[in-house]
C-alpha positions in Angstrom: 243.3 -26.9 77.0 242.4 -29.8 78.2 238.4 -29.2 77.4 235.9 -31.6 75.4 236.2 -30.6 71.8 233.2 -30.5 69.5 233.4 -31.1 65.9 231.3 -29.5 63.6 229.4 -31.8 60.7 229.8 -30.5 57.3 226.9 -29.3 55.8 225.6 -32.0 53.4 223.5 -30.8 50.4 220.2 -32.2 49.8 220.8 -35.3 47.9 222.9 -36.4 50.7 220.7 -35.6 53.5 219.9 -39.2 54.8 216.1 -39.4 52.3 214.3 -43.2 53.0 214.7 -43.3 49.2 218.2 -43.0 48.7 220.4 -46.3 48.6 223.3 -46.9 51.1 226.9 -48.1 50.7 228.3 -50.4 53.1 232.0 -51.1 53.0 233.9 -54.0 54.8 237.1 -55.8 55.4 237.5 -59.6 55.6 240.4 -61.4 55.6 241.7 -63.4 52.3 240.4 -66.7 53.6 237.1 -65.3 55.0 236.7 -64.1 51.6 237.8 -66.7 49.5 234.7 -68.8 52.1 232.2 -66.3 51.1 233.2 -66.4 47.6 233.1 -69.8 47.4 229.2 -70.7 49.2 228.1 -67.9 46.7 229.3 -70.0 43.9 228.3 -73.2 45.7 224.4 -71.5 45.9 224.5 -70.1 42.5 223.8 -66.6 44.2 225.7 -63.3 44.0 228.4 -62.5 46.1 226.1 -59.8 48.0 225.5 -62.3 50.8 225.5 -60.0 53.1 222.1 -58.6 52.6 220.6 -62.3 53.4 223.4 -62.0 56.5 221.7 -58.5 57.7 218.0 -59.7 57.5 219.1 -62.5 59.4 220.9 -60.6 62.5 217.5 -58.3 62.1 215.2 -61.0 62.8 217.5 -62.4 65.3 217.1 -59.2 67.4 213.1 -59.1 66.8 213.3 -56.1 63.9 211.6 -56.7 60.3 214.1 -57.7 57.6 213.8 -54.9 55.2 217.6 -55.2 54.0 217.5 -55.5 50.3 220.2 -55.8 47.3 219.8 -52.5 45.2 221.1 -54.4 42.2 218.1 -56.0 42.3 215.5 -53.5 43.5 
């Protein structure tokens, strides 16, 4: 059997179904001196640690889309 296989998506229930209203989770990996970096400009701008929000706007305007990322902390 050498054929494409096709994976089936779990069912999600409602409250996970992808609403404009729900907030999202993004999870990455740095290395321990890319993080130390970021931790350290967050301190130097007296700013959260979330700098990534400010990061995504950016690489949205960059490509001509609105910047609509926001921190939910703070929403």
């Amino acid at each position: 059997m050498h054929g494409k296989r096709t994976r089936s998506k779990p069912s999600r229930p409602p409250s996970q179904s992808g609403d404009r209203g729900e907030i999202k989770g993004i999870l990455t990996r740095v290395n321990p001196e890319g993080w130390r970096a970021l931790r350290m400009l967050a301190l130097e701008l007296d700013v959260p640690l979330a700098l990534c929000v400010e990061a995504f706007n950016q690489l949205l305007k960059k490509r001509g889309r609105r910047p609509v990322v926001e921190n939910a902390s703070r929403s």
